[in-house]
N, C-alpha and C positions, 0 to 999 in steps of 0.2 A: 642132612647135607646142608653146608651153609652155605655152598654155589661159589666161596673163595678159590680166586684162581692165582697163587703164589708166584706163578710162572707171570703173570700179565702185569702181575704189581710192580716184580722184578725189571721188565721191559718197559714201563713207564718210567722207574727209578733211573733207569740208563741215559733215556730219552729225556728226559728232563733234565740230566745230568748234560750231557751233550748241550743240549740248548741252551745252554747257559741259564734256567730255568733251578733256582736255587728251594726255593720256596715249593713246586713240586716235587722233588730230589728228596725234601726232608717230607714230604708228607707219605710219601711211598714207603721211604725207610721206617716211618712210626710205622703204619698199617704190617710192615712185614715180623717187623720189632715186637708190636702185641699181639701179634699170631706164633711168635717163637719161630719164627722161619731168622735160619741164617741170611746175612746180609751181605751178597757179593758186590762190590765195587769197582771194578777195575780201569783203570787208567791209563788214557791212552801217552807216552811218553816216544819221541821219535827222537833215537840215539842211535850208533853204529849200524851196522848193516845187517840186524839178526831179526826177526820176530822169535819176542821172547815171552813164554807165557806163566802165569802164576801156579805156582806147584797145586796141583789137585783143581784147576779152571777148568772147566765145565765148556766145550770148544764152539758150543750153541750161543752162550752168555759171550764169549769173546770174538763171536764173526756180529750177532746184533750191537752190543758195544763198538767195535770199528765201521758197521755199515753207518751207528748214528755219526761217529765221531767223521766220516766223509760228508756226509749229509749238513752236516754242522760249516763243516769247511770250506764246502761250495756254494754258501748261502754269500749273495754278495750284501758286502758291505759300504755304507759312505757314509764318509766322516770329513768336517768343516775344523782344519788348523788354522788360528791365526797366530800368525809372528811377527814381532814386535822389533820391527823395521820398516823402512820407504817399502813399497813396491816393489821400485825399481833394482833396488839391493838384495829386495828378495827373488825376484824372476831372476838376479842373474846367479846370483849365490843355487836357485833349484839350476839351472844349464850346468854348472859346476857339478854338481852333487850329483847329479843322472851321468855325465860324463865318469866322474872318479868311482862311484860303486855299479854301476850298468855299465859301463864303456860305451856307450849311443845314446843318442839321444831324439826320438821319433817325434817330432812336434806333428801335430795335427792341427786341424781348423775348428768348427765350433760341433756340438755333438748330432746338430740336423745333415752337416756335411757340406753347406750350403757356404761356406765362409772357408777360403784360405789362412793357410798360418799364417799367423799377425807378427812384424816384426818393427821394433819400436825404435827409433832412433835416440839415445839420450845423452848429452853433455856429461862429459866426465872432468872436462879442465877447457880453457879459450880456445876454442877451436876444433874441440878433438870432442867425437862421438863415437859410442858404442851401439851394438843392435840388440837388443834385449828380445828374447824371443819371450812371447805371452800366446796366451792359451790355452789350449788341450795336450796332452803328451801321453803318451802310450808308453808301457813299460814294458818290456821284452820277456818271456820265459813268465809270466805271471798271471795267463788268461784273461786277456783282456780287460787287463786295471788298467786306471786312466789314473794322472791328476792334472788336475787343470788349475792356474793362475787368477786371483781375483782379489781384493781390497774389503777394507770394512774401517769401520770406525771402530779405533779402541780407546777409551779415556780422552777422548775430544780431539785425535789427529787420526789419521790415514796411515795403516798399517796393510803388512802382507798377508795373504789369506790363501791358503792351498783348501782344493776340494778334491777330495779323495775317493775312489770308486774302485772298489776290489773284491776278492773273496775271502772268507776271512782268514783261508790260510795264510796269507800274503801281510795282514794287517798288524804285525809285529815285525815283519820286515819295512816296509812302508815307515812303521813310526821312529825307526830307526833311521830313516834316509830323512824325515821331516827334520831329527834333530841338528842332522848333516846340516841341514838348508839354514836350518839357526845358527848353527856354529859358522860356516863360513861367511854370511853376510851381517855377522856381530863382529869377526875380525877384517875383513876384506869389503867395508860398505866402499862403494863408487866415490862419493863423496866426502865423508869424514876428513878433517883437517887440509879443507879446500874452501876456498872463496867464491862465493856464487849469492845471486841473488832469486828469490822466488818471489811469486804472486801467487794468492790465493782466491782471486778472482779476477774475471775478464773485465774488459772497458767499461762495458755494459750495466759491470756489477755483479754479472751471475756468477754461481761459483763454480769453480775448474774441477771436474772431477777428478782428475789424477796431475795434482801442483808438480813440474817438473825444475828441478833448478836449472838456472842460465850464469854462465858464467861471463866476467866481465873481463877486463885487461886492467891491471894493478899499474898504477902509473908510478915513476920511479921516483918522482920529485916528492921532497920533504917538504911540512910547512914549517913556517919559522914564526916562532910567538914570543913575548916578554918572558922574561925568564922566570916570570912568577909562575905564570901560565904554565910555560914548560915544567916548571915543577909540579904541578896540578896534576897534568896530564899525566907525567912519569909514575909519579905515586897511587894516580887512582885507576891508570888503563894497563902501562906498562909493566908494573910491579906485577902484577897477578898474572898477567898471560907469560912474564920469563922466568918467575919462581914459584909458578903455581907447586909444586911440590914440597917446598919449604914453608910455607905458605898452610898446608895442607896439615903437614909434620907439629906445624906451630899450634894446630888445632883453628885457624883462622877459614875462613870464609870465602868463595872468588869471588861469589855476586857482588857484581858494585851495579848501579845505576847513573849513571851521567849523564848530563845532557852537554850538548854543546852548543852554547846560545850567543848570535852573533847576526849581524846581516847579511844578506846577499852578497857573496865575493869572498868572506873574509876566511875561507880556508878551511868550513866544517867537512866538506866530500872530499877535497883533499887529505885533512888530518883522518878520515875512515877508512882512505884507502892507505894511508901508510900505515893503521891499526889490522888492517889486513893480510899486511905482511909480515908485519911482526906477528899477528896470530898463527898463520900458515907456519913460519919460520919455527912456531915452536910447537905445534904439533894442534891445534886449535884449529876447531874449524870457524868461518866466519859467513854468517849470514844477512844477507841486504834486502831490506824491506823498502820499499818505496811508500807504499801505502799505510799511512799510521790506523788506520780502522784497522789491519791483519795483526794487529800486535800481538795480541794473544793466541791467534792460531800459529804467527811465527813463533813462540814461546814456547808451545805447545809440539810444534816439530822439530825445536830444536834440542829437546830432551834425549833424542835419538844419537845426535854429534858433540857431546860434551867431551872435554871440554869445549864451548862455543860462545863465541861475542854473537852477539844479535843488533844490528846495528837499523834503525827505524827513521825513516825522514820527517822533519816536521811533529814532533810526538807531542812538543809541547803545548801546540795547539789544539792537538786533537785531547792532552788530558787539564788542559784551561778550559776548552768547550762542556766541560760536565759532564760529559758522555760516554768515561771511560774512567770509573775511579781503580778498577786493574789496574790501567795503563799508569795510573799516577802513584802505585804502591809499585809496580815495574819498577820504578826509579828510584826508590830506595832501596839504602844497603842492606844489608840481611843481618 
């Protein structure tokens, strides 16, 4: 007697199978393989309303096969999405997406219970704010899955980040609602082809951990320059933001780099706010930097809203200083 027990090999083969365990799956199947034992497999598939079993199944092999295949299912799982958008587009694009395929949407507080749901106030245009709700949120009918709202650095800017808490029968449903939350806040961001400015760090200097943009009031006055000037401007600002598509068609370029260099008074915030509106007017979003040390983090997040002007105060200083040979390749054409 060789103490082989075909039965127990078989019931490990199942169980490994189930577990997502690939590497014991085949090692059970060899042991049963060079014994000449037939190799039952059965799989669990959830279609119509019938339990349906395989001709000549063995009804032993297919109640242990579905006890693993539950056992498998109600193992919970958590998994870290990031989506490559603001935050702020992503929390609201997730409100969205629990609304259209859940119909509710249950925010909760922090996971100790200690903390009320957090709701954020953020600029959407001069004047006018929305309430971003941020989080934990409970999903309905799905045993107690959560995902909860958080941030991460991807490729040197601040993106959206879902944390995912489920069983794993849920966890193909789930990935389908993540891509929900991608698709609406890639066509529906807050911001996109609006005018606002941001800071990437406080007075102080420390840096903001979640940059919100602030919007300003677009003044309606035009400047008025030499007509050489004016031609400068039209060719190297105007031209690409009102034909950026012929432009594009041509096989040409948008990047330009300008500067606009002048003294005090002579109409540079002026000429960027009337570049503002011609941007918005054609579908551009337009971003305002105060601070020429953010240049590259504003670079960097405005990959998010192209087409976009990026418009920086004082640059040529900060890339005359040494200090910034990015900032000084910023400025040329591409």
């Amino acid at each position: 007697m060789s103490g082989r027990n075909p039965e127990a090999t078989l019931l490990r083969a199942l169980g490994s199978l189930a577990n997502g365990d690939r590497n014991g799956f085949q090692k059970a199947v060899a042991e049963m393989s060079a014994a000449g034992d037939s190799v039952y497999n059965p799989g669990v598939v959830r279609t119509g309303d019938q339990i349906v079993l395989p001709e000549g199944a063995d009804i032993e092999d297919v109640i242990n096969a579905l006890e693993n295949q539950r056992d498998s299912e109600q193992q919970f799982v958590q998994f870290l999405v990031d989506i490559p958008v603001s935050p702020w587009d992503g929390a609201h694009a997730l409100k969205q997406a629990l609304q259209s395929e859940l119909g509710i949407v249950i925010h909760k507080g922090c996971r100790a219970g200690c903390c009320p749901p957090r709701q954020i106030d953020v600029e959407v245009d001069f004047g006018k704010s929305v309430s971003i709700p941020w989080g934990r949120f409970s999903l309905p009918n799905m045993a107690d899955a959560t995902i909860a709202t958080g941030s991460t650095i991807q490729d040197g800017r601040l993106v959206f980040q879902c944390d995912v808490n489920c069983q794993r029968l849920y966890e193909a449903r789930l990935r389908r609602l993540l891509d929900k939350i991608k698709e609406i806040a890639t066509k529906e961001s807050l911001h996109r082809g609006k005018a606002f400015s941001i800071a990437f760090h406080d007075e102080a200097g420390g840096k903001i951990e979640m940059p919100a943009p602030k919007f300003f009031q677009l003044t309606p006055e035009r400047p008025i320059f030499s007509q050489e000037l004016e031609r400068a401007i039209e060719r190297n600002v105007f031209v690409p933001i009102r034909h950026a598509d012929q432009l594009i068609a041509a096989g040409e370029s948008l990047k330009r780099g300008v500067a606009f260099v002048g003294n005090y008074g002579v109409g540079k915030t002026l000429l960027a706010s009337h570049v503002a509106r011609a941007a918005t007017a054609n579908g551009w979003t337009f971003i305002y930097v105060k601070n020429p040390i953010e240049l590259q983090e504003a670079l960097r997040y405005a990959q998010q809203y192209q087409p976009v002007v990026v418009f920086v105060e004082d640059i040529r200083s900060h890339c005359r200083s040494g200090t910034n040979q990015r900032g000084q390749r910023a400025l040329e054409p591409a």
